[in-house]
C-alpha positions as CSV (number, residue, x, y, z in Angstrom):
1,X,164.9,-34.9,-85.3
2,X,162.2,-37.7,-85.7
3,X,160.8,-38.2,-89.2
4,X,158.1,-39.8,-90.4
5,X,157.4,-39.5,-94.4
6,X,157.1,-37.7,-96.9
7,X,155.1,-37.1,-99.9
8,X,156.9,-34.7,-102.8
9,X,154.4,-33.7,-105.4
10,X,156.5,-32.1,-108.5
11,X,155.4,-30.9,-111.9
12,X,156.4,-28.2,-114.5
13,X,153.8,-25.1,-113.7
14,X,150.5,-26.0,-115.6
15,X,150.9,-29.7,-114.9
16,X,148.2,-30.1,-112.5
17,X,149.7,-31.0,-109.1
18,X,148.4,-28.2,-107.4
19,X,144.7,-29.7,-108.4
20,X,145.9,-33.5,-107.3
21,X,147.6,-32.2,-104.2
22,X,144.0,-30.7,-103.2
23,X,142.2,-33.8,-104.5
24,X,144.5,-36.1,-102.0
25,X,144.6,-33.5,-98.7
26,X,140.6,-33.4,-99.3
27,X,140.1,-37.0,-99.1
28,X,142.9,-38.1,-96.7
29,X,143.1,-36.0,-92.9
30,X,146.0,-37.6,-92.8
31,X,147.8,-35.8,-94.9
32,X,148.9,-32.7,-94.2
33,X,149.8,-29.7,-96.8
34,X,153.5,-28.3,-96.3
35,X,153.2,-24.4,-96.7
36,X,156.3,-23.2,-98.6
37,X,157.9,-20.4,-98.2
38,X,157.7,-17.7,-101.0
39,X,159.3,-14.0,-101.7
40,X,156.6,-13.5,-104.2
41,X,153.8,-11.2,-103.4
42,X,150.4,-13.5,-102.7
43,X,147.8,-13.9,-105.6
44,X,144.2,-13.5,-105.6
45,X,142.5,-15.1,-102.4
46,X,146.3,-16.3,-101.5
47,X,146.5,-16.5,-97.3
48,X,150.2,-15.9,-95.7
49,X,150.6,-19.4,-93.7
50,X,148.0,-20.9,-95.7
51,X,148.8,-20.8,-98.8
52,X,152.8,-19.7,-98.3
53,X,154.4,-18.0,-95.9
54,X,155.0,-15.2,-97.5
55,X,158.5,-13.4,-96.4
56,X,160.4,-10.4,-97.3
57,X,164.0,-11.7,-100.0
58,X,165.5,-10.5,-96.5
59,X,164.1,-12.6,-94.5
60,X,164.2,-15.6,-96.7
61,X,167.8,-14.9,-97.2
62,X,168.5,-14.8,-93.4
63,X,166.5,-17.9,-92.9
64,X,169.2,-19.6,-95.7
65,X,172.0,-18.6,-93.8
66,X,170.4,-19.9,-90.0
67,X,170.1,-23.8,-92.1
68,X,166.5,-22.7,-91.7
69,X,165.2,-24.8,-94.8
70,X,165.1,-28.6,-96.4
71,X,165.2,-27.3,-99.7
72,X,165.2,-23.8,-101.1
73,X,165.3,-22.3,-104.8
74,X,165.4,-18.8,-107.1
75,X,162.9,-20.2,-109.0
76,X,162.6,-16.9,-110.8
77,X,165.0,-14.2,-110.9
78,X,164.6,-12.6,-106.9
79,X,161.7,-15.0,-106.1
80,X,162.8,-17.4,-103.4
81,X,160.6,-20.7,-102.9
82,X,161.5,-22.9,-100.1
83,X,160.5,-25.5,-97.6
84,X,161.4,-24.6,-93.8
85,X,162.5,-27.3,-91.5
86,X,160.0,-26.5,-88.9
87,X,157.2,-27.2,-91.1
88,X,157.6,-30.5,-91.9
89,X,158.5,-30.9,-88.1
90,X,155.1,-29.6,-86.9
91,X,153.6,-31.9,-89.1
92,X,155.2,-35.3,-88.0
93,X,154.6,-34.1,-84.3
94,X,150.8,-33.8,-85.0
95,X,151.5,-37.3,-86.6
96,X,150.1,-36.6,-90.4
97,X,152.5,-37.2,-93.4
98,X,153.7,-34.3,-95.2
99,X,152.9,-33.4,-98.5
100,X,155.0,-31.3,-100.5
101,X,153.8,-29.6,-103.5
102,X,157.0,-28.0,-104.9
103,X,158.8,-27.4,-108.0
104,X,161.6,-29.9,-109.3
105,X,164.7,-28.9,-107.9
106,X,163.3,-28.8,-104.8
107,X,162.1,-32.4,-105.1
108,X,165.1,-33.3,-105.9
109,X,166.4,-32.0,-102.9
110,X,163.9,-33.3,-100.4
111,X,164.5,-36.7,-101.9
112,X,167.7,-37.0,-102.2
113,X,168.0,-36.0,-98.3
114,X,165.2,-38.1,-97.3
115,X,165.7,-41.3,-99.9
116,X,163.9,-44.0,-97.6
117,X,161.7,-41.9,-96.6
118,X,160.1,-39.7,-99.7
119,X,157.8,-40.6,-102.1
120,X,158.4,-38.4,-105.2
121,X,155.6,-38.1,-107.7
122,X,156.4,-36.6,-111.1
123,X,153.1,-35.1,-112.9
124,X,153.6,-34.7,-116.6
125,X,151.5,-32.6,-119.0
126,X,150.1,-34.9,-122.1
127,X,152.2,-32.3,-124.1
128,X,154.2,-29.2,-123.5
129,X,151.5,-27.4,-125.8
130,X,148.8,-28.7,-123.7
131,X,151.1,-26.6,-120.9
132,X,151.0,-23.1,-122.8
133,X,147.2,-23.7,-123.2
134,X,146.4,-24.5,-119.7
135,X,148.7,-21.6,-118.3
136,X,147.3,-18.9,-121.2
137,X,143.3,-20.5,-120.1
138,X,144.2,-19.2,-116.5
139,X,144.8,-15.6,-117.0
140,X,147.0,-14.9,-114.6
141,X,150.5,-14.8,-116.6
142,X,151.5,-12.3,-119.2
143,X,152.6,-13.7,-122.8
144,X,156.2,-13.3,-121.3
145,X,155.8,-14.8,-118.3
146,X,154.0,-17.8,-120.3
147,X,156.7,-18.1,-121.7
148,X,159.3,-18.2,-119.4
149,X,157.2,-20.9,-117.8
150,X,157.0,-23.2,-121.3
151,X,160.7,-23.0,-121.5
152,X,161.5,-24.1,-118.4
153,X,159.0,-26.2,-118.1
154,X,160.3,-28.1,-121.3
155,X,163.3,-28.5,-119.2
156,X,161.7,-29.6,-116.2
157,X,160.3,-32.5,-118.1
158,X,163.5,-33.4,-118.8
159,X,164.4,-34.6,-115.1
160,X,161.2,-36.9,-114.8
161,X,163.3,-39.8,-114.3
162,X,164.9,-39.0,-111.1
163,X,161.7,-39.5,-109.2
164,X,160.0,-42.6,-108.4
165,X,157.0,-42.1,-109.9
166,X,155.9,-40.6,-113.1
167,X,152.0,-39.4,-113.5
168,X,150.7,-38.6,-117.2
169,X,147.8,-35.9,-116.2
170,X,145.7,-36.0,-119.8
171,X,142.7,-36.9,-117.2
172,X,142.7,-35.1,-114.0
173,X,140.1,-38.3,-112.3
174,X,142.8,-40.5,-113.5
175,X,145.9,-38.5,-112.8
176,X,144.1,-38.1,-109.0
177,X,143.1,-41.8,-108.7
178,X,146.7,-42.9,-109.5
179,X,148.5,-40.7,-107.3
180,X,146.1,-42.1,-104.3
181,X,147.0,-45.4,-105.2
182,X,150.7,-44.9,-105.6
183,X,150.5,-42.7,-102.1
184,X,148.4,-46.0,-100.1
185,X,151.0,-48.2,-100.9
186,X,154.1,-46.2,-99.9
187,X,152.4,-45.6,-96.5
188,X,150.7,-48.8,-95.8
189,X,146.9,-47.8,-96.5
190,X,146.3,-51.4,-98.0
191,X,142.6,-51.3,-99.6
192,X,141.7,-48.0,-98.8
């Protein structure tokens, strides 16, 4: 398989870098959003092959076995996330760069099979109680679930420096504006 590379955007939930991941695939056609997989059941205006592709635990789980995916996770107890080979294939074959929004493990996964390759970018709250606020100001999470999410996102944070960049998002211009930098060097942009 011919690869081209790869742009890994990871973050604790609440972080930001599904906003900067938006910001970057607005601005640059070449980059191209890599749908992940998911067992979870879509939210809101949430599109199967859009926004995941949304699968049965079945499915997913058959897709594990077939070496169907670069990365895969429980992220949650029964929720499945992954990344399928055959996206990130489609992708170089259309000649775009992929760009990976996906949680830490996963990253860590990606990268560590595609080390020359990958550009990992860590976003980091300002605080993990800037986190809870930002999750509890969405409205989408019960008090539980919030919490489940602060915990592990506390640990998350902990693995910031395994990637190769590290992005404070107190400002979302900023946090945006240093991401496209960091991204034009590793794939030759120059000025842009």
């Amino acid at each position: 398989m011919a690869t081209g590379k790869i742009i890994i955007i990871t973050a604790p939930s609440g972080a930001g870098k599904t906003s900067i991941t938006r910001f970057l695939l607005d601005k640059y056609p070449l980059l191209s959003f890599s749908v992940s997989a998911a067992t979870r059941q879509p939210r809101g205006e949430e599109k199967d092959g859009v926004d995941y592709h949304f699968m049965s635990a079945e499915d997913f789980q058959q897709k594990i076995k077939d070496n169907a995916f670069v990365e895969w996770e429980m992220v949650y107890e029964g929720k499945y996330y992954g990344t399928l080979k055959s996206e990130l294939e489609k992708i170089w074959s259309q000649g775009k760069t992929p760009m990976l929004d996906i949680d830490v493990k996963g990253a860590i996964h990606v990268q560590q099979q595609y080390p020359q390759e990958s550009l990992s970018i860590f976003i980091q709250p300002p605080t993990v109680d800037e986190l809870k606020r930002r999750l509890e100001n969405r409205g989408t999470e019960s008090a539980e679930n919030i919490a489940i999410r602060v915990n592990k996102a506390a640990y998350e944070l902990s693995f910031r420096q395994y990637f190769k960049k590290t992005i404070v998002n107190d400002d979302l211009g900023r946090a945006c504006e240093e991401a496209e930098q960091v991204i034009g060097e590793f794939l030759g942009w120059g000025g842009k």
